[in-house]
Backbone as a ProteinNet text record, in pm:
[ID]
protein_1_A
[PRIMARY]
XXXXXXXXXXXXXXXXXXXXXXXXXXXXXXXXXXXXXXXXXXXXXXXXXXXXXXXXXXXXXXXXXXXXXXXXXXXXXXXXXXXXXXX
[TERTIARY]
-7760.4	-7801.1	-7704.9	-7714.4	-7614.3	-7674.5	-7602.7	-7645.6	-7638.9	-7734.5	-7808.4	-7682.5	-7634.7	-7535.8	-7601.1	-7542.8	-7624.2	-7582.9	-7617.4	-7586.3	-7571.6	-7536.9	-7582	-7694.8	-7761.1	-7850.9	-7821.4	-7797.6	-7784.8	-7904.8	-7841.5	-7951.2	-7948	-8050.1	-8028	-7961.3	-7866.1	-7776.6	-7866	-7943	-8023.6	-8134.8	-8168.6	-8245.4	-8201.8	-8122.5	-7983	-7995.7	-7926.5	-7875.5	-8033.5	-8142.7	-8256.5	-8297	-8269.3	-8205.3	-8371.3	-8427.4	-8551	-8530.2	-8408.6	-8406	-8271	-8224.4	-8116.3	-8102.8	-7998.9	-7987.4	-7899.8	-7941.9	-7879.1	-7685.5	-7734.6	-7584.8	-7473.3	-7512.1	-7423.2	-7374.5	-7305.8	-7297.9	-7215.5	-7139.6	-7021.5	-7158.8	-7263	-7372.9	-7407.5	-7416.5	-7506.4	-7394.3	-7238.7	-7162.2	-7186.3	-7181.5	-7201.4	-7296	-7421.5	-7534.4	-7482.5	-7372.4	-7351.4	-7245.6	-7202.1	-7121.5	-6986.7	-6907.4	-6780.6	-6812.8	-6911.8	-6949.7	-7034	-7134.4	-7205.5	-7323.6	-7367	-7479.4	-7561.5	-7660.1	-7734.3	-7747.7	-7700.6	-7693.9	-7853.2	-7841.5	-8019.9	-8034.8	-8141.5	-8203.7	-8106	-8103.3	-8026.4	-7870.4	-7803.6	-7655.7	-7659.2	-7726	-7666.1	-7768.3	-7858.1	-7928.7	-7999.6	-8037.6	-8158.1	-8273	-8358.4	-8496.1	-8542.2	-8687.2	-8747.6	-8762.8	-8796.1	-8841.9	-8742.7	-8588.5	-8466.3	-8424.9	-8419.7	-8394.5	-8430.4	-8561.1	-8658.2	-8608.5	-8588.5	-8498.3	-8365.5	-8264.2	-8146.5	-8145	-8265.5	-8263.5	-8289.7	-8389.7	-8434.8	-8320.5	-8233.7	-8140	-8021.3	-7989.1	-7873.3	-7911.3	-8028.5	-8092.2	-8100.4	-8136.9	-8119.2	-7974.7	-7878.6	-7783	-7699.5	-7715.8	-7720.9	-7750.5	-7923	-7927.8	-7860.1	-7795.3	-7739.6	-7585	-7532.7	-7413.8	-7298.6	-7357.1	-7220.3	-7212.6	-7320.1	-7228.9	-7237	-7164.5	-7209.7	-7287.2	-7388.3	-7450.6	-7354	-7293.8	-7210.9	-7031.2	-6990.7	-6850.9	-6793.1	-6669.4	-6602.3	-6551.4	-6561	-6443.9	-6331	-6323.7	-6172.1	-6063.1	-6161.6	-6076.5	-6111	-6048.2	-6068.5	-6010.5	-6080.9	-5994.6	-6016.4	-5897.6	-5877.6	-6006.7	-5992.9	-6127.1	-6203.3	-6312.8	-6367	-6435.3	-6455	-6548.7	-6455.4	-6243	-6158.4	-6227.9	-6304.7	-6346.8	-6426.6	-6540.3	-6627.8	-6574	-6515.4	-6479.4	-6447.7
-3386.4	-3250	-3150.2	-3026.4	-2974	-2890.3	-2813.7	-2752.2	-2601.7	-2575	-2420.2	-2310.4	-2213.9	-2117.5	-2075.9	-2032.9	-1953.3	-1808.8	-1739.9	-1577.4	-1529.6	-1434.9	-1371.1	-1265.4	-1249.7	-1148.8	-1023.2	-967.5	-776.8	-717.2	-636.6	-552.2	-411.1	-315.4	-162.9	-62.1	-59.2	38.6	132.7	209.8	296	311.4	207.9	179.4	122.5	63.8	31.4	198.7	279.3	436.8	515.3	504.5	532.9	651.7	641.9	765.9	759.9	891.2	942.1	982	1078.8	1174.7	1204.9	1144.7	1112.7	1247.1	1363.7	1453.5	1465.4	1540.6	1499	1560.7	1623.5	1745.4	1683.7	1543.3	1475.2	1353.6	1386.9	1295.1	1170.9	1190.6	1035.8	1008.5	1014.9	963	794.6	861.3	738.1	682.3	711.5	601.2	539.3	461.9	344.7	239.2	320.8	312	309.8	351.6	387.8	265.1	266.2	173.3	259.1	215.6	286.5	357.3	349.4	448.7	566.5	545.1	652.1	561.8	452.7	392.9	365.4	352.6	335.2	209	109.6	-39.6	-54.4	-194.6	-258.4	-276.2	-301.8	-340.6	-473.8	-567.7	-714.8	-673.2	-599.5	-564.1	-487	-365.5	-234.4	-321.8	-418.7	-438.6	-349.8	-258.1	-116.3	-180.4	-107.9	-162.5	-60.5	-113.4	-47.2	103.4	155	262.2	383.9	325.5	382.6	412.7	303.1	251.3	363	398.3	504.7	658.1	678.9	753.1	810	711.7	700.3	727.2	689.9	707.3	819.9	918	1032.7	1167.4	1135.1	1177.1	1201.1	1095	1079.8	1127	1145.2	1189.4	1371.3	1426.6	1554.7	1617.7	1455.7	1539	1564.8	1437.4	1475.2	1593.9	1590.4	1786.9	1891.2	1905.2	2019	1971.2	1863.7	1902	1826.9	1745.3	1676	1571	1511.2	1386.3	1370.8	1300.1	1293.8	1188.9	1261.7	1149.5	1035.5	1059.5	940.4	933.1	833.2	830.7	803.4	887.1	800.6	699.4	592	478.8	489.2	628.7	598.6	710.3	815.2	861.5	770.8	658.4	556.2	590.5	674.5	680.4	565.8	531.4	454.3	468.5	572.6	570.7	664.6	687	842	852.4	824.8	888.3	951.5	1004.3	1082.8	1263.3	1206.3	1287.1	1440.3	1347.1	1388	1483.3	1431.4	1499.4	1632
13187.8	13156.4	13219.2	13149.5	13187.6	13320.3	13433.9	13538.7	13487.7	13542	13558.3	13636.7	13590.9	13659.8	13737.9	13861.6	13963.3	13956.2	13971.6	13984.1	14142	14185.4	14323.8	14286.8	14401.4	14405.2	14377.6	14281	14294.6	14382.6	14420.9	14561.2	14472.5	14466	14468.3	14576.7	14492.8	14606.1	14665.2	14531.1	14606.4	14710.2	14713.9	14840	14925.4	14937.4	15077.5	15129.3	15080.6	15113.6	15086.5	15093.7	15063.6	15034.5	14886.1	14829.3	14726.8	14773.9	14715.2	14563.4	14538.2	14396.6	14383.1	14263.8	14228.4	14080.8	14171.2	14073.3	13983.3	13829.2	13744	13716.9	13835	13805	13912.3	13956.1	14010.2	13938.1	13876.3	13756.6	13847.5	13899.7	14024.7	14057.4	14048.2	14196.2	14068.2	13942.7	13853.5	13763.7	13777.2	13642	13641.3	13780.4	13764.9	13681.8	13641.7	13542.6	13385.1	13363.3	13229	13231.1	13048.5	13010.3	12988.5	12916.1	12916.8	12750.2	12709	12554.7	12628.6	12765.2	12816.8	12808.1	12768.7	12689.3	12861.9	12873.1	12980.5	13028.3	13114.4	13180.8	13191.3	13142	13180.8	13368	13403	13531.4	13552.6	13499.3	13548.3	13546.7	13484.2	13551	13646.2	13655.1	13789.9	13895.9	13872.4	14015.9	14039.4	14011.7	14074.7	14042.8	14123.6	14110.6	14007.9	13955.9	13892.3	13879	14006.1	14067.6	14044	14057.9	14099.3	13955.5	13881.4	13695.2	13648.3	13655.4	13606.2	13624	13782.9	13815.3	13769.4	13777.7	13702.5	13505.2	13488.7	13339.7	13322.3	13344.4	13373.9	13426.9	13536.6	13544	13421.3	13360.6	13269.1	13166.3	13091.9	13004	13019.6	13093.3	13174.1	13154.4	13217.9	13235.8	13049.3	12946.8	12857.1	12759.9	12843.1	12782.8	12798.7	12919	12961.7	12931.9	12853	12784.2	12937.6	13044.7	13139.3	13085.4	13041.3	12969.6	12812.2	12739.1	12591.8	12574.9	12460.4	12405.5	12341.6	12242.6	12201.6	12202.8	12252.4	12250	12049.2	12070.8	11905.9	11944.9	11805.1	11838	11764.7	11717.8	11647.6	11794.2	11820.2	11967.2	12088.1	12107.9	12238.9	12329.8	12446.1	12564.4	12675.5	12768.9	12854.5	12910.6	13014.1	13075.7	13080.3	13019.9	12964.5	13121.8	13224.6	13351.8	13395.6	13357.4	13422.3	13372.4	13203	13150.7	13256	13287.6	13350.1	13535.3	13536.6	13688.3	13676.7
[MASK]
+++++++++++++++++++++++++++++++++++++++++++++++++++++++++++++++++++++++++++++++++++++++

């Protein structure tokens, strides 16, 4: 039979740094949450807990409204790395 991959544990950063409220007008605080289209990372890649997830989604969504990040990237304009965008 074949063997089972092991993974490492992802930890939540944000509760390492015990970080209550994660605001949306800090956009460097959550890339790391996003994909390279802007698209929002599940719970099993960024490692955040539930609590934080919720948080972070809520944030990016916000910050969407008010126009810091885009809702959707093009794929015919592909930039290298669109988070130079954002700074």
């Amino acid at each position: 039979m074949q063997e089972r991959r092991k993974f490492k544990k992802r930890f939540c950063k944000y509760c390492e740094t015990k970080v209550d409220y994660i605001d949306f007008k800090d956009v460097a605080q959550f890339k790391f949450s996003l994909s390279e289209r802007f698209k929002i990372m599940p719970r099993r890649l960024t490692g955040n807990c539930k609590k934080h997830q919720e948080l972070v989604t809520i944030a990016i969504k916000r910050a969407r409204q008010t126009a810091l990040i885009p809702y959707i990237v093009d794929r015919k304009n592909v930039v290298e790395n669109p988070f130079e965008i954002i700074k």
